[in-house]
C-alpha positions in Angstrom: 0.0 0.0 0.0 3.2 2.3 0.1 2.6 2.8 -3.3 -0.4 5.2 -2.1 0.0 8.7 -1.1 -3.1 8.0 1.4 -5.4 6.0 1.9 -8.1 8.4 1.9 -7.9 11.6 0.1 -11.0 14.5 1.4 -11.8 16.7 -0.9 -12.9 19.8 0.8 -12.2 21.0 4.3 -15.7 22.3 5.1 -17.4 20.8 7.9 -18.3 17.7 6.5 -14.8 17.7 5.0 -13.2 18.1 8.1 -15.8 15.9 10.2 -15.4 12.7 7.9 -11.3 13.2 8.6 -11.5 13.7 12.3 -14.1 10.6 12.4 -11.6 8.4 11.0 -8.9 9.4 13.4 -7.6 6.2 15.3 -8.6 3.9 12.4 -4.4 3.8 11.5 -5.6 5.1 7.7 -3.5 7.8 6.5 -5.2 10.5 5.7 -5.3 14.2 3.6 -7.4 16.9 3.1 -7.0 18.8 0.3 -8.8 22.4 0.1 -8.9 24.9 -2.1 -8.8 27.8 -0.2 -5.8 29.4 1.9 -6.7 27.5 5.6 -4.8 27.7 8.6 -6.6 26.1 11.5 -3.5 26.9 14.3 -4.9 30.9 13.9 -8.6 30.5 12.5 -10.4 29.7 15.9 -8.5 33.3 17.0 -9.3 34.9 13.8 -12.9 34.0 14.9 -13.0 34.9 18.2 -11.4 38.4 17.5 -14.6 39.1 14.8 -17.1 38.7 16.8 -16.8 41.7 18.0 -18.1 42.7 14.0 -21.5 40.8 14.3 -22.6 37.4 13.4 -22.0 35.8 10.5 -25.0 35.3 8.6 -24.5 32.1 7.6 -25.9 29.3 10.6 -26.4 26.3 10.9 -29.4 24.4 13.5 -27.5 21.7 14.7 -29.1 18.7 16.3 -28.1 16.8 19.5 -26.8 14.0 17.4 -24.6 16.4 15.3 -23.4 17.9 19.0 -22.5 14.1 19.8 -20.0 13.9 16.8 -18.7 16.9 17.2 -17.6 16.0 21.2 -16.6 12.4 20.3 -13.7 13.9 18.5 -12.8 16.7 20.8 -14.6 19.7 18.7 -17.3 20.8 20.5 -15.8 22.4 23.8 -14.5 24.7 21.6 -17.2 25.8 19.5 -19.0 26.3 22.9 -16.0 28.1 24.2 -16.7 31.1 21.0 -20.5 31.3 21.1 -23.4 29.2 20.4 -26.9 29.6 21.6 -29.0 26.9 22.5 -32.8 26.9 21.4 -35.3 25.2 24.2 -38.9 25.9 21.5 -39.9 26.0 18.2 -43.1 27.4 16.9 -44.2 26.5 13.9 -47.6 27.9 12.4 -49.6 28.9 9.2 -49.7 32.3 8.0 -53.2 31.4 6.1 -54.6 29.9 9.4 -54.6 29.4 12.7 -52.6 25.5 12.2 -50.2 25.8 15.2 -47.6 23.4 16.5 -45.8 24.0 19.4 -42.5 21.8 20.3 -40.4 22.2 23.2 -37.4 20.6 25.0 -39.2 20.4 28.4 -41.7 17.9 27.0 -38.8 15.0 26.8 -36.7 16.9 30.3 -33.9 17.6 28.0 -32.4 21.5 28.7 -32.7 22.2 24.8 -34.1 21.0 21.4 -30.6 22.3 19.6 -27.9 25.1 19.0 -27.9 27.6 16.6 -24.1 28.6 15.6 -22.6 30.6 13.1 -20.4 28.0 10.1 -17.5 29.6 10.8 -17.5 28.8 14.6 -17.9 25.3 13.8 -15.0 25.6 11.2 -12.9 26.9 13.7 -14.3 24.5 16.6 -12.9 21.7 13.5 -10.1 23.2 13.4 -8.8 23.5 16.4 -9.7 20.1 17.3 -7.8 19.2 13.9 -4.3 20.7 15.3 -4.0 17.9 17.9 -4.3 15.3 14.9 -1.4 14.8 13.4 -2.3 11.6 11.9 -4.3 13.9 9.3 -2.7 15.9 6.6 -3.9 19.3 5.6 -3.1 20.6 2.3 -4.4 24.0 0.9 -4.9 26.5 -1.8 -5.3 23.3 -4.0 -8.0 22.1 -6.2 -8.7 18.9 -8.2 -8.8 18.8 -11.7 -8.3 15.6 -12.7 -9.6 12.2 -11.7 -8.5 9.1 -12.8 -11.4 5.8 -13.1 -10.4 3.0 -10.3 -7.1 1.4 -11.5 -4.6 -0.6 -10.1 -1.9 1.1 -8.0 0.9 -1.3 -7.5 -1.4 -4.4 -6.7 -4.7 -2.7 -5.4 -7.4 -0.1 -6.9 -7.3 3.1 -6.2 -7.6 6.7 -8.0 -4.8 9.2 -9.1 -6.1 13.0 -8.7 -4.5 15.6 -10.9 -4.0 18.6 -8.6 -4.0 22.3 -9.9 0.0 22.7 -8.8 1.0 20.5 -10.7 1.3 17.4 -8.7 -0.7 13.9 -8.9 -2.0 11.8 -6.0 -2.6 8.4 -5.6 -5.1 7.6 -3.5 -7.5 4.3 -2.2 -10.3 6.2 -2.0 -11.5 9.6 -2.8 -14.5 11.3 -0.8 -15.9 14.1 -2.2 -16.9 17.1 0.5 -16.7 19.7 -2.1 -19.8 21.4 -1.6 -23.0 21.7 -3.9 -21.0 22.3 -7.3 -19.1 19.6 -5.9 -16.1 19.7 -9.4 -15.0 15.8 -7.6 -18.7 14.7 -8.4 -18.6 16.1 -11.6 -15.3 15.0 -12.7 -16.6 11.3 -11.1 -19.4 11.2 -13.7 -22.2 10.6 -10.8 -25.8 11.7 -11.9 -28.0 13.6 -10.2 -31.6 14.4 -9.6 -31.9 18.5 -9.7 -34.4 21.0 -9.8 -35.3 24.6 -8.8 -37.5 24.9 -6.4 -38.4 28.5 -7.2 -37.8 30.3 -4.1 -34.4 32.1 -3.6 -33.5 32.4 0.7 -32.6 36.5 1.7 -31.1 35.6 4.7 -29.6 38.2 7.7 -29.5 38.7 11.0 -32.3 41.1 12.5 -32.7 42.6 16.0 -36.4 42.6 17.0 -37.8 44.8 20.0 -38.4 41.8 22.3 -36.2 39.1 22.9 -36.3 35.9 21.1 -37.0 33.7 24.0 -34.5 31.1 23.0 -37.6 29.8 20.3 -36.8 28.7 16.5 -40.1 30.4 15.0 -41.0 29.3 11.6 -44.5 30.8 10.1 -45.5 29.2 6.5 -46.7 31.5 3.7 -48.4 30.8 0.2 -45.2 32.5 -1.1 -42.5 30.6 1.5 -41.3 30.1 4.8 -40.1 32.7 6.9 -37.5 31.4 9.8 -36.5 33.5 12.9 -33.3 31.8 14.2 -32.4 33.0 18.2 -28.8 34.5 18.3 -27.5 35.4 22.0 -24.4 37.3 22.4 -23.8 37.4 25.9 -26.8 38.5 27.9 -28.2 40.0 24.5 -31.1 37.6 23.5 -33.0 40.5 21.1 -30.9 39.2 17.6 -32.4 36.1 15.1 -30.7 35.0 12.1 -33.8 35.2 9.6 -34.0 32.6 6.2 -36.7 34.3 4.4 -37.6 32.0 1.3 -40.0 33.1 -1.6 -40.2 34.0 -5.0 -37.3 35.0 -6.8 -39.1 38.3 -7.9 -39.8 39.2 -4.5 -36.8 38.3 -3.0 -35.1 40.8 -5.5 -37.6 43.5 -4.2 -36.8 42.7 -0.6 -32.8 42.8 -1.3 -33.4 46.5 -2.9 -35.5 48.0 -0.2 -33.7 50.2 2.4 -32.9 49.0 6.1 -35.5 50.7 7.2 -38.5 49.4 4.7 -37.5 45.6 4.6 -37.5 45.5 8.5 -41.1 47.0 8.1 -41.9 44.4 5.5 -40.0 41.9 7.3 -42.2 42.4 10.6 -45.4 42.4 8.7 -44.5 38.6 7.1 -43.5 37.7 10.9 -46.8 38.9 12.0 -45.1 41.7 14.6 -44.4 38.3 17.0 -41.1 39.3 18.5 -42.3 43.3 18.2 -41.0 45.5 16.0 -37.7 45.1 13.7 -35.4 47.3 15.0 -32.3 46.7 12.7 -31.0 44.3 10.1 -27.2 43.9 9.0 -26.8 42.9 5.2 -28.3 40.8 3.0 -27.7 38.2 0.9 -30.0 36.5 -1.5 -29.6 32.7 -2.3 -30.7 30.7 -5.1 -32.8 27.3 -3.8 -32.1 24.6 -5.6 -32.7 20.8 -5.2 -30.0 18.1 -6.1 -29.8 14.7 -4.7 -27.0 11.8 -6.5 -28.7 9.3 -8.0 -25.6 7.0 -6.4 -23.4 8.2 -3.3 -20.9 5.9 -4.7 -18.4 4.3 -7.3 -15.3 1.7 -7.0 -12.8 3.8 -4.6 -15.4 6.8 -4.8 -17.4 8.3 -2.3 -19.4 11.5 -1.8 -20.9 12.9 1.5 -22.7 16.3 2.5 -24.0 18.5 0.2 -21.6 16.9 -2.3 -24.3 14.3 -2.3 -27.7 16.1 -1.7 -28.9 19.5 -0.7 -32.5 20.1 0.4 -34.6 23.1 1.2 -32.9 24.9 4.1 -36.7 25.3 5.8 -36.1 22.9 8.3 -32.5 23.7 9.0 -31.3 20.2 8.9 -29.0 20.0 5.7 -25.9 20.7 7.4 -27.0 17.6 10.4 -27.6 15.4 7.2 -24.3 15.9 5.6 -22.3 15.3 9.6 -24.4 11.9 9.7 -23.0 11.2 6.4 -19.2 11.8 7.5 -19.9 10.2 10.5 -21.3 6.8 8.9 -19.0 6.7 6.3 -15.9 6.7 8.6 -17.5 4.2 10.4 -18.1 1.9 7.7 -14.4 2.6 7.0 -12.9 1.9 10.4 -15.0 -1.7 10.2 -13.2 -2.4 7.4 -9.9 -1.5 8.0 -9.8 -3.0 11.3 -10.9 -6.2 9.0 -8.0 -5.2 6.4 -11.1 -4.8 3.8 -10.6 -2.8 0.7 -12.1 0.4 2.1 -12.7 1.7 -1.9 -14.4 -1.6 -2.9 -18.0 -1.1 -3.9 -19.2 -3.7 -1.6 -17.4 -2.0 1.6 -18.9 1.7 0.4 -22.4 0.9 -0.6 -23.1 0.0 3.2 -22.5 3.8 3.6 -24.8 4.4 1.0 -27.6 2.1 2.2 -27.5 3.3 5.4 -27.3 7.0 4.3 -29.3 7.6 1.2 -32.6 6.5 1.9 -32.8 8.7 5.1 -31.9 11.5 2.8 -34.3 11.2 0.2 -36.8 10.9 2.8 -35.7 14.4 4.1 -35.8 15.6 0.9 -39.2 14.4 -0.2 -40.4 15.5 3.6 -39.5 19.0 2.5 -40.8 19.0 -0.8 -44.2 17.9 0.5 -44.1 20.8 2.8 -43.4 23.7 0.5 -46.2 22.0 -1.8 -48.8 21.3 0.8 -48.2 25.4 2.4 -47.9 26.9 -1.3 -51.1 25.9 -2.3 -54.5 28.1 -1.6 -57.8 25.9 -2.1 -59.7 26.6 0.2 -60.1 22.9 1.3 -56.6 22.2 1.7 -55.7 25.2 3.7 -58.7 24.2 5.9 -57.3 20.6 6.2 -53.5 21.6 7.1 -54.7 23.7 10.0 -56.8 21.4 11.4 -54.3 19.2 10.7 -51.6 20.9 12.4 -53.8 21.5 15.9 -54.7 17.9 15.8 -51.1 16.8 15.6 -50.1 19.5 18.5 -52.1 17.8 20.8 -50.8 14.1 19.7 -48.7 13.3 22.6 -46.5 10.7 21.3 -47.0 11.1 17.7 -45.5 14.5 18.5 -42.8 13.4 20.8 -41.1 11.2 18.2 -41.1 14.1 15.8 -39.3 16.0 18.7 -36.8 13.6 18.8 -36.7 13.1 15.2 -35.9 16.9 15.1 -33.0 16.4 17.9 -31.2 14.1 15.6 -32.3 11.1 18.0 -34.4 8.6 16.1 -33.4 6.2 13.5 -30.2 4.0 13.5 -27.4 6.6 14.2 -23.7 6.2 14.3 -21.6 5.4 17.0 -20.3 9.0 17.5 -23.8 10.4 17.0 -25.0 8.4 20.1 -25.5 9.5 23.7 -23.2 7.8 26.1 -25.2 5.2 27.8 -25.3 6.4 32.0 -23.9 3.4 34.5 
């Protein structure tokens, strides 16, 4: 196997990038990371801390108590609490045509909160800094991929040879693809996808509202797209939300070229005035929606993961949770084998990760679909059915409870570093 440069080559050192690598640590596989941008995670987590002084960074992510799990089985997560999260205890969830209503909150299953809401980049730098006491993981950056070779033999087993944009080539047993959603390693791998627009783009911001957020995820449902206020706390400062405000690309054009001032009126009309009025909103950015799920996760020596793989509506919040349970799964499949001294590229070995990961997947992806359909639409009947719907299911005790913990990351056959430690 000397003839390899690693065993497993990353490409993209994003969080699911980063994840899958620190996942595998212990499983005596040599491992790099390639990224494409200039990285250096011995100064990012200070980089970080010193700019939050600037705001938050607009870009969040919900994670789920399974996602939490991963990220303190490898050492990460005391340092992402250490720069600033802030845990959510509710969610509210109701119709803007209606008076459907769902209320969910941590108290109902005694657990002190239902999630986190953190900024990427704290995350990144949590990663990070957890990746500096690895050493058994390579980092290499300012480097992209622009060739890649079918499965061949490398000097008596298969593998893949990756033509690098300095120059150099790779050899490699396996290749993961954490590359984002334009994933170029997918592409250059030949997998197909399913893709389509959903036709909303996201304006997404952070927002400080006149009362505070009350540690609640509120999400109301319009015929035009969900609006999402996100709770942010900074300190003892509990009045800022990241907002995802998804609807027509038209109007989402309108709302990017209104002034401060007129898109937090029209930004507290479409929140129905719940947290008060909106007092201030930092800049926006407008984001094209688009669905794309791979038709196959893998190929001989090939494997993608995150949004690489699949990207899904970001209503719910859960894409970046879907993509850590696919790092996490796949380097556990990959640590089986290699303690087994399997071929961790074979087919066989990787489409356990697959079986295991894409059908939960779709299913998110098809759950969200259903959603936007089931709230775009105005006959009469159907808007009559949902809300009734919704207050029926509010008041469903178990029914409800499981969809809790389904939220929390907590149902379903999870990895081993997604799990709770069992108590003595």
């Amino acid at each position: 196997m000397q003839d390899f440069d690693a065993d497993v080559v990353i490409v993209g050192a994003g969080m699911v990038g980063l994840t899958a690598a620190l996942a595998l640590t212990g499983s005596g596989l040599r491992i790099l990371l390639l990224e494409s941008r200039e990285l250096d995670p011995a100064t990012l987590p200070a980089a970080v801390k010193a700019q939050q002084g600037e705001g938050f960074d607009p870009r969040v992510s919900a994670l789920t108590v399974a996602s939490q799990q991963i990220f303190r089985s490898f050492g990460a997560w005391d340092a992402i609490e250490g720069l600033r999260l802030s845990p959510y205890t509710d969610m509210d969830v109701w119709d803007g045509e209606g008076t459907g209503h769902i209320h969910f909150s941590a108290a109902q299953l005694h657990e002190p909160c239902l999630g986190h809401i953190v900024e990427n980049r704290v995350i990144l730098a949590g990663l990070c800094d957890a990746l500096t006491r690895r050493p058994d993981i390579a980092l290499r950056t300012g480097v992209e991929v622009l060739q890649l070779s079918e499965p061949r033999d490398c000097g008596g087993a298969t593998g893949r040879e990756l033509g690098l944009s300095d120059g150099t080539c790779l050899k490699a047993r396996l290749v993961i693809a954490a590359d984002g959603a334009l994933s170029r390693t997918r592409q250059l791998a030949a997998l197909p996808t399913w893709e389509w627009d959903y036709g909303h783009h996201a304006i997404v911001t952070t927002v400080r509202t006149e009362r505070a957020n009350q540690a609640t995820a509120w999400q109301r449902f319009t015929d035009d797209g969900p609006l999402a206020f996100l709770p942010l706390c900074d300190g003892e400062d509990a009045h800022l939300s990241s907002i995802v405000w998804s609807t027509s690309p038209e109007h989402a054009r309108e709302l990017e070229g209104l002034d401060d001032d007129a898109f937090c009126r029209a930004l507290g009309r479409a929140f129905e005035q719940r947290l008060g009025e909106v007092l201030w909103s930092d800049r926006r950015h407008r984001i094209p929606l688009r669905q794309r799920h791979a038709r196959r996760y893998v190929q001989e020596s090939f494997a993608a993961i995150g949004d690489a793989a699949h990207t899904i509506h970001p209503l719910a919040g859960q894409g970046v949770n879907l993509g850590l349970l696919d790092a996490a799964v796949l380097a556990e499949v990959l640590q089986h084998a290699a303690a087994r001294d399997d071929d961790i590229g074979s087919l066989r070995i990787l489409r356990r990760y697959q079986r295991r990961r894409q059908g939960d997947n779709l299913q998110m992806a098809a759950t969200m679909e259903g959603f936007k359909r089931l709230f775009g639409s105005q006959q009469p009947l159907l808007v009559l059915g949902r809300n009734i719907g919704m207050s029926l299911f509010d008041h469903s005790g178990p029914l409800k409870s499981h969809l809790v913990q389904a939220a929390m990351g907590l149902a379903g056959e999870l990895p081993e570093r997604a799990r709770r430690p069992v108590a003595d």
